[in-house]
N, C-alpha and C positions, 0 to 999 in steps of 0.2 A: 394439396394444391393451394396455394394462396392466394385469394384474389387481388386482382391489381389494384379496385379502388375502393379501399375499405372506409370511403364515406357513404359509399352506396348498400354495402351488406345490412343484411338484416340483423333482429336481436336473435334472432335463433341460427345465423348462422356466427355470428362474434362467438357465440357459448360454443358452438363446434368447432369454432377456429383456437378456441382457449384450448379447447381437448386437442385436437391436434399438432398445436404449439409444444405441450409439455410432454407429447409422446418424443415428437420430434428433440426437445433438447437431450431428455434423460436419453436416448439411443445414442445421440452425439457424445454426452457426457460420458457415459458408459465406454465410450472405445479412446477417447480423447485425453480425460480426465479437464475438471474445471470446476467453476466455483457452481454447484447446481442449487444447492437448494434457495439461494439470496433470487437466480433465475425465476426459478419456479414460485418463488411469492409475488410475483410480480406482472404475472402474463396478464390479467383481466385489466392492471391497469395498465400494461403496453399495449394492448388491443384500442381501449377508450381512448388512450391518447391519437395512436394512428387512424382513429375513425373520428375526431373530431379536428386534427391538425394536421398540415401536411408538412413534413419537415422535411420538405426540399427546399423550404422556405423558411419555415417556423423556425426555431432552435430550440432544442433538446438536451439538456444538459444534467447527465446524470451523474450522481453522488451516492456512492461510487461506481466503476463501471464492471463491479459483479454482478450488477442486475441487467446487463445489458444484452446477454441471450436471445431472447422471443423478438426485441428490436433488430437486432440482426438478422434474422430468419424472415421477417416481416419487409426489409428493404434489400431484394434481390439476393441475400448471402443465403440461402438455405442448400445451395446444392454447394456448399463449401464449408461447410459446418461441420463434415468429416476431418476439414484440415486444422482446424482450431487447434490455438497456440500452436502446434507443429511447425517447424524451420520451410519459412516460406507463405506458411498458410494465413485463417486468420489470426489475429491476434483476440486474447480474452477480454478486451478492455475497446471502449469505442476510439477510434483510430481515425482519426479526419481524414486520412490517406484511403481509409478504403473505401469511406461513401462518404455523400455531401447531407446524409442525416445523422454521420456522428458531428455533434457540433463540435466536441472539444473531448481532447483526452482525459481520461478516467481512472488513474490508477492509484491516490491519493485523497483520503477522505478529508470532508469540512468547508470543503472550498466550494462546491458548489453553486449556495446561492451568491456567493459572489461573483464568482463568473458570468451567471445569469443576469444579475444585477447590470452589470458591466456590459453585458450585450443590448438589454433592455436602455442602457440608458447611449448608449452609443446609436441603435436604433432612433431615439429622439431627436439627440443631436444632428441626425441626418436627413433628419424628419422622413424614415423611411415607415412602411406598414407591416412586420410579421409580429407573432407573437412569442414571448420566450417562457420558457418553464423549466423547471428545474424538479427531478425526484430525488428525493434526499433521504438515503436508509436513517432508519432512524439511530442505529451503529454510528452515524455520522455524527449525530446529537451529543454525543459523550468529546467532543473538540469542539473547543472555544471558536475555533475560527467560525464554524456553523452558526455561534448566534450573534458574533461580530458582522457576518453576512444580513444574518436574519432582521437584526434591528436596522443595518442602513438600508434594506430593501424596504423595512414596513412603512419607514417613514419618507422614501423617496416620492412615492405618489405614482411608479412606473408600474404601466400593464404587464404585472408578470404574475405568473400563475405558480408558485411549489406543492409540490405532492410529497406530504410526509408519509412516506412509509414503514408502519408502525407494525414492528412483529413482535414485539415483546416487552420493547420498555413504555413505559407509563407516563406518559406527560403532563398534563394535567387531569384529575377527576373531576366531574361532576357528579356533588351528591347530591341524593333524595330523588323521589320519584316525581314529584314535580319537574325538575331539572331534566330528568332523563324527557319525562312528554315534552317539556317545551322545544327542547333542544332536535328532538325528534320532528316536530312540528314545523319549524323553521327552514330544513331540510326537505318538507313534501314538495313536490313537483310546482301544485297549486298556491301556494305562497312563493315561493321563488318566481314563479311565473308573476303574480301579483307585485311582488317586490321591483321587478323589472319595468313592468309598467308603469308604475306609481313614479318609480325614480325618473322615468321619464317625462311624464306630463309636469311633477313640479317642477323639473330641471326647464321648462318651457318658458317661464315667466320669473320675475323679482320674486313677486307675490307667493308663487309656487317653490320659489327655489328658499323661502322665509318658511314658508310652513312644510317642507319636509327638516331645514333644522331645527327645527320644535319638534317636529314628532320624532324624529330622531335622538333626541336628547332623551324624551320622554320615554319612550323604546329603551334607552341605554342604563336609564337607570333604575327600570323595571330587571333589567338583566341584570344589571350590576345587584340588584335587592337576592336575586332566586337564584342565578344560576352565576356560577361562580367562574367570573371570566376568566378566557382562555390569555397565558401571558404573550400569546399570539396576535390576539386583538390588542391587547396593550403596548406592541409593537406596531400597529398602524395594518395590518393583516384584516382582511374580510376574511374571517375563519368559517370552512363549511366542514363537518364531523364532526365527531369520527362516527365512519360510515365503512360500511363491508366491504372492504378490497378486492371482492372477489364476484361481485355482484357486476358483472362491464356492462350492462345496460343501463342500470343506475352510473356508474360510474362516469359511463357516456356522456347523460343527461348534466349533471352536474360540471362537467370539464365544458359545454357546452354555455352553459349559463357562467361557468368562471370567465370564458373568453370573450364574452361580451361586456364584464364588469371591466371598468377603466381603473384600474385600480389595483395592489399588491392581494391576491387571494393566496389562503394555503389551504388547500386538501386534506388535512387530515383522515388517512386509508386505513383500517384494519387490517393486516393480512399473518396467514401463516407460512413462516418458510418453510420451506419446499413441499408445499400443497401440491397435493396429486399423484407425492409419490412415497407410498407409505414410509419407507425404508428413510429417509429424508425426513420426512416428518417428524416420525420416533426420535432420529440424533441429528439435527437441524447444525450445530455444531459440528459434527465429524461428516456431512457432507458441505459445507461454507464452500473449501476448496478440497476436491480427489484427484484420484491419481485415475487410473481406466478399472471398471467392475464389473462383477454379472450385475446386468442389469434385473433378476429376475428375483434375485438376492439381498443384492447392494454390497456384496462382500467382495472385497478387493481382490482385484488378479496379482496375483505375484505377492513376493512377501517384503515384509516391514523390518529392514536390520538397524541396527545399531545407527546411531546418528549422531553428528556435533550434538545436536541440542538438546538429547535424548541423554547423552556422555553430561551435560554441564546439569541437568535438571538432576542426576545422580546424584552428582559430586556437591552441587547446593543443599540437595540433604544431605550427604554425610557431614558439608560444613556448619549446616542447622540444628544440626544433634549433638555438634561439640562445642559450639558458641552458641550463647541463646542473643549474641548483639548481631548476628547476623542477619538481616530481610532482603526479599525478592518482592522488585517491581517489574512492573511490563505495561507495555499500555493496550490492550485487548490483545492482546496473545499468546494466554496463556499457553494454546496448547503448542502452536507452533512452537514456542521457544522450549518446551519441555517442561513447563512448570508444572503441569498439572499434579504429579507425585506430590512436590513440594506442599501445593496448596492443601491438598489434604492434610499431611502431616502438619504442617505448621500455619492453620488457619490465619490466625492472630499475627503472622509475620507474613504475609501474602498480600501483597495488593496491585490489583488491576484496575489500573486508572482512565480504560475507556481508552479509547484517539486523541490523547493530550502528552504528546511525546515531553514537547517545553515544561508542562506541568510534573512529570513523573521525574524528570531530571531535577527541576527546584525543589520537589518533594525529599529527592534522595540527599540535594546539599540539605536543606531543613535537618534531616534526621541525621547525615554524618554529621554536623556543626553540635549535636548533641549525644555526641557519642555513640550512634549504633555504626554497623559497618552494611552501608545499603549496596544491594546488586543490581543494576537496572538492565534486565534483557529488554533489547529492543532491534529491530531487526534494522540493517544499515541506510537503506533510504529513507527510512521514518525520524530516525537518530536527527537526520540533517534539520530536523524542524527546532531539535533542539539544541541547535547550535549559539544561539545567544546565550543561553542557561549554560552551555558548559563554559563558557567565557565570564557569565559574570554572578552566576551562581555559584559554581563550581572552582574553576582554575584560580581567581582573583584570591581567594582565601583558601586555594591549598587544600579544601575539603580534599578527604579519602572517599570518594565515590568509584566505584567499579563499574566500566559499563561492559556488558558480554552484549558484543556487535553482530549477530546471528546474521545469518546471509550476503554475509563478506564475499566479494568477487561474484562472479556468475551467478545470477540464481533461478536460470533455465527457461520455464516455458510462459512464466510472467510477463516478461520484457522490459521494456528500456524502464516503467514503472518504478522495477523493483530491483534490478540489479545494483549489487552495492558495491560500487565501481568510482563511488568518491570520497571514502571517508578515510582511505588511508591518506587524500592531501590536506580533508578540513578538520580532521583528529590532530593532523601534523603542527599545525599551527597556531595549535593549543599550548601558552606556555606552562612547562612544569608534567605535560600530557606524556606516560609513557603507554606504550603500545605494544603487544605482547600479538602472536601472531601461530598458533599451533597448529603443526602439519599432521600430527596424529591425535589421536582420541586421549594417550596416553600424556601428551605433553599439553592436550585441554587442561586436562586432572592438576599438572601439575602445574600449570600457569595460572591456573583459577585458585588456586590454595595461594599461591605466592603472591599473589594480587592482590589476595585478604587480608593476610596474615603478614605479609611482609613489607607490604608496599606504603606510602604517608603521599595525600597529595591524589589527584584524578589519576584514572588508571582506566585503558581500553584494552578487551580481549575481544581480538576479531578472528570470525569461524565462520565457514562456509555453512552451507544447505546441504542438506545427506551426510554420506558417509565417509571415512575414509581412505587414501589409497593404496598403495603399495608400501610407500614409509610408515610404517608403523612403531618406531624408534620414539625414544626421548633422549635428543640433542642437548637440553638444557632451556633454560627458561629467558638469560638475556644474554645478548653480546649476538656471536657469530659461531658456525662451527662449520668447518672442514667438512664435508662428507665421502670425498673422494678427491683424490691427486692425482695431481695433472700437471704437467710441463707446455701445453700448447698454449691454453686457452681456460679464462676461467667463467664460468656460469656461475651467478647468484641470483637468488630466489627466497621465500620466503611462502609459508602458508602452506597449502597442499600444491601452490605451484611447483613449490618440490621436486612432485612425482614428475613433473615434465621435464623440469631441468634433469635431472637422472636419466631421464628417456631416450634425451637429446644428448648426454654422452655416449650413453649406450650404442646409440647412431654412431653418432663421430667416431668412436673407436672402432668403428667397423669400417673407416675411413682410413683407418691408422693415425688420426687424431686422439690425444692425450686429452679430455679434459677433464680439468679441474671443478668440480663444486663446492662450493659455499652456500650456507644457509643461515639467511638470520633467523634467530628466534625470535628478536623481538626489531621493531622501527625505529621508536624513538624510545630512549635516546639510539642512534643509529652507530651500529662498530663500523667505521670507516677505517679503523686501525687492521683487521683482518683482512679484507678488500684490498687495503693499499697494500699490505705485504705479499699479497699472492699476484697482483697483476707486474709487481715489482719482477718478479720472477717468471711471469707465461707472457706479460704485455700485452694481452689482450682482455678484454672482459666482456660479458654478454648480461644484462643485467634482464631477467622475465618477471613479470608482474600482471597481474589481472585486478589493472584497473586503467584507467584515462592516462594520459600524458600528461596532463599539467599537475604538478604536484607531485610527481611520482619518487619514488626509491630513485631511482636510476638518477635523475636530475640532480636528485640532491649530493646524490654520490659523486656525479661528476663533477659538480659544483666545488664539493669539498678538497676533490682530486686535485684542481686546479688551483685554488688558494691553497694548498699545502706543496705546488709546484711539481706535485709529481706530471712531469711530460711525457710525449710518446704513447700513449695508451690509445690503442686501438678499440674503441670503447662505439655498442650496438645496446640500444635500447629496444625490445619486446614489449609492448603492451597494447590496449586496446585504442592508442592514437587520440585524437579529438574528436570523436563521433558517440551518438547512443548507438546500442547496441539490441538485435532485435530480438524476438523470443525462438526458442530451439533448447534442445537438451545442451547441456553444459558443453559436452566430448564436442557436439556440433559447429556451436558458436565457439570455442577454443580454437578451431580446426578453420572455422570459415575466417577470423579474425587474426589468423596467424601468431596465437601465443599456443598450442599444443608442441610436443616433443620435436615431431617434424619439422615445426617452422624452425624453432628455436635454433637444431639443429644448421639447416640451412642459412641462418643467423649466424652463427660460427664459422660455419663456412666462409660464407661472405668478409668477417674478420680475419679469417686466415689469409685467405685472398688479397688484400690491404699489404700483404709484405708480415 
């Protein structure tokens, strides 16, 4: 049971609402699947915050929103926590749509304190009274944009409070034991209490407000002698830690006295992920984000096959084993993209660059401009950060850089976050950019070799999430290819949309409709030459894609259609329109947004119907 108003509970009932909390998510996680352990480091200090700020008002602004679980369960979602990410339910990430204490959405690390910043100083300008904060995994700290946030907030002078949440990486040390008691000291209840005060009465008079800057200074350079500042205070930051993340009574206290300073404060929190639940513990990494488990286990329901990224992590070591100029970058994802194998085998040719997509991309032109042949997996909505870099790092001069675009179209139960549902328009518009597009595992293998070895100039291979479907063929690597003949109507498609445009002949002929498929292999450059000769002869064309409309295949084609004069085309474009799209299993959202076999189908229809 949760109580209503968690500024009244006691310290012994926060430590049994902690326990209750992580029982509650790993049950939901368990049947759900979701990101648990980043959850589970983080319940003491989402208690402290809900007990010292009320964020119907406050603003809450978390980075990123894997941590965002126990906050959920905490503002009326707990009896809907079975629906997580599920078609319809809630979503895994804070959602201003579902309650008025997600400030702002969360599926994209770095940005944080900016956001916060933004709200804090928008706050002033309206001379209004809440307060803002921002928890910032410390995963976020490895992207530039984090300390581009960090330094204009230190020196803004706005009341805002960041909680760095620190599970593993090392920010600054303090050495010697002098250091560790001072710094310990500083931190007791009784001197912060004392510090509050003092800054008060000086702040009372000239007189007063002259001699806390003297003792101030004198203070600073005592510190500055013994204890080795934090580049947090060097950015304008009243720094209090690091301090035990798991301690919410202390943590209480402290978020307590942050909100009373006028001033940029950051938190520095110790925690470990996914504290409290063994299994998590142990591989803090292979539970980030699951699939649904025994929870008594942690060992996953159902089984693990074959995958795009699993197929490309292969095929990079067999390319690593025959070229020694070949490297794999990625920017924190290794395991998602399959590298993990890789990194083993080929330590020294491995690198993971943290949340700095724009950096891994200049990194890769750096090393193609000097001869090696870089691969840069990166999964498609993160890529888009790196869109400058591939404009003026990459394309301007031609480099040979390969980007393998892992989570091309749908990518399920994430949501609008993470579906990669725009890079077939901003890949497009890359000059010299070709784009290679594989429906099966098999034509992965062999577009990823070709890409290597064959290709001069930037090069994308875009590949869904999971596995395979019914086409399991290799069509070829560029241009277009026939898949079936047809006299009515012709269907083109590309990627595993594939399996749908097949699906939706399959229908039609059941119809007594003939159609026709085409498949490109690759986008750009784009076979407009095979398209025009087949609609020459059926007059109609149905073009499916799973992504946006602006920018799409379709558009371009008809575009082309029309400055090459061919007229008369009864021409239907399928794809996801101008909207995000929500989270659900892929088959779901296919289905609900009318690009699966059926709509496609009925798409034909409709062109047949035209005359």
């Amino acid at each position: 049971m949760i109580p209503e108003r968690l500024n009244e509970i006691t310290d012994l009932q926060a430590r049994m609402l902690c326990d209750q909390l992580r029982e509650r998510i790993v049950d939901s996680v368990s049947k759900t699947g979701g990101h648990l352990a980043s959850s589970l480091g983080v319940v003491e200090a989402t208690v402290a915050v809900h007990r010292v700020f009320d964020l119907e008002t406050d603003r809450l602004v978390f980075d990123v929103g894997h941590q965002c679980y126990a906050h959920k369960i905490l503002t009326q979602r707990d009896g809907q926590m079975d629906t997580l990410r599920k078609l319809g339910g809630l979503s895994g990430f804070p959602k201003p749509r579902e309650h008025r204490a997600d400030a702002f959405i969360a599926g994209h690390a770095s940005n944080g304190v900016s956001v916060a910043l933004g709200m804090a100083r928008a706050r002033t300008l309206n001379r209004e009274h809440y307060c803002v904060l921002a928890i910032l995994g410390d995963g976020a700290m490895t992207g530039g944009l984090a300390y581009e946030g960090l330094s204009d907030a230190g020196q803004s002078g706005e009341q805002l409070v960041v909680i760095l949440n620190d599970n593993g990486m090392s920010i600054t040390k303090n050495v010697g034991g002098v250091a560790r008691h001072l710094a310990q000291q500083r931190l007791k209840p009784q001197y912060l209490q004392f510090k509050k005060v003092y800054r008060r009465v000086t702040g009372a008079t000239a007189a007063g407000r002259g001699l806390y800057r003297f003792t101030h200074r004198a203070k600073q350079a005592v510190k500055d002698a013994v204890l080795h500042c934090s580049m947090f205070e060097d950015m304008g930051f009243t720094y209090l830690g690091p301090v035990d993340g798991h301690d919410v009574n202390y943590l209480t206290r402290l978020l307590r006295y942050a909100k009373e300073l006028n001033c940029p404060v950051l938190l520095h929190i110790k925690t470990v992920k996914g504290k409290g639940y063994p299994p998590a513990e142990k591989e803090p990494d292979r539970f980030h984000g699951v699939g649904p488990f025994d929870r008594e286990t942690g060992v996953p329901l159902g089984g693990h096959g074959e995958s795009f990224s699993s197929v490309f992590g292969q095929t990079m070591c067999e390319l690593a084993r025959e070229r020694e100029d070949v490297a794999a970058i990625t920017a924190a994802m290794r395991s998602g993209t399959g590298l993990d194998r890789f990194a083993e085998e080929c330590p020294e040719r491995f690198f993971d660059v943290g949340i700095a997509e724009g950096h891994a991309v200049a990194m890769a032109a750096g090393m193609a401009k000097q001869r090696m042949a870089p691969v840069a997996a990166i999964y498609s909505t993160f890529l888009q950060r790196a869109y400058d870099m591939l404009i003026h790092d990459v394309a301007i001069q031609g480099l040979h850089v390969v980007l393998c675009v892992d989570r091309a179209g749908l990518s399920g139960e994430d949501g609008e976050t993470h579906h990669g549902v725009f890079d077939v328009a901003y890949l497009s518009t890359v000059p010299g950019m070709k784009i290679y597009c594989p429906a099966s595992f098999a034509e992965l293998r062999a577009m990823l070799r070709y890409a290597v070895e064959k290709c001069r100039g930037p090069v994308a291979v875009r590949y869904p999430k999971g596995g395979e479907g019914a086409f399991q063929a290799l069509c070829g690597v560029e241009g277009a290819s026939v898949l079936r003949p047809g006299t009515d109507v012709t269907i083109a498609a590309y990627g595993t949309m594939i399996n749908e445009a097949l699906a939706a002949a399959e229908l039609l002929s059941e119809k007594g409709i003939s159609a026709q498929v085409v498949k490109w292999n690759s986008i750009a450059p784009l076979d407009v030459d095979t398209v025009a000769a087949c609609v020459q002869k059926t007059g109609r064309l149905v073009v499916a894609e799973e992504c946006v409309d602006a920018g799409c295949v379709g558009r371009r084609v008809a575009a082309e259609l029309a400055l090459r004069g061919v007229s008369g085309v009864k021409l239907a474009l399928v794809n996801l329109g101008d909207r995000f799209v929500q989270h659900g299993t892929v088959a779901e959202l296919r289905q609900l947004c009318g690009i699966d076999g059926a709509s496609i189908a009925r798409r034909g229809l409709e062109v047949m119907e035209r005359g």
